[in-house]
N, C-alpha and C positions, 0 to 999 in steps of 0.2 A: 198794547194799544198806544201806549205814551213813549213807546220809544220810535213806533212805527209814524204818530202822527208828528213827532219832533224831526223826523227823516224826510218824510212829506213837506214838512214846513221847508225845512231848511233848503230842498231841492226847489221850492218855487220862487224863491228869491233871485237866482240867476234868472230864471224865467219873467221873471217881472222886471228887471233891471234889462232883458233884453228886448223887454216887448216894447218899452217905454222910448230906450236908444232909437228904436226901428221906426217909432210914431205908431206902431200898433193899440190894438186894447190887448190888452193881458188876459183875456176868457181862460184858457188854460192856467196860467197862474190862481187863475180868482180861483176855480175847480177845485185847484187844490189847495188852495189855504182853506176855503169850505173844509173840504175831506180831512185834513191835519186838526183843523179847531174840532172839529167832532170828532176824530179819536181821541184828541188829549182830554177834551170834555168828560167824552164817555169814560176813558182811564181816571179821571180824578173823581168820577160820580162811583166809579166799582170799589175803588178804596177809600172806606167811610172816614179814618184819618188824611185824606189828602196829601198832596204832595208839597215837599219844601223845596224850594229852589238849592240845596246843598245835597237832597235826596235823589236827584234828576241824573248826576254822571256814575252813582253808585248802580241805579236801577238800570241804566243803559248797557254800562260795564257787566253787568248780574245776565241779564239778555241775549248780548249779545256772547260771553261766555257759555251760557247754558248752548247755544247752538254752534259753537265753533269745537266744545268737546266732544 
């Protein structure tokens, strides 16, 4: 959930940097930072020690390894 909602994040940043260029509102962007802050939420509420900012490129590497082998 914390690497799916750090993916999320990341992808609405473009999305917001282009809504804003455009003179748009960003709805789709907001959607999805909603959606990313409640996975990460939910992922740091499932593991009762929490997560360290130094623990974040280990647990994504770990992730994303378990499904590429």
């Amino acid at each position: 959930m914390l690497v799916i909602g750090l993916v999320v994040g990341g992808f609405s940043i473009p999305s917001i940097m282009g809504a804003f260029a455009d003179g748009r509102v960003p709805r789709a962007a907001a959607i999805a930072i909603m959606i990313a802050g409640g996975l990460i939420a939910l992922a740091v509420n499932e593991k009762p020690s929490g997560y360290a900012i130094n623990d974040i490129p280990d647990v994504f590497v770990g992730v994303v390894g378990r499904y590429i082998n």
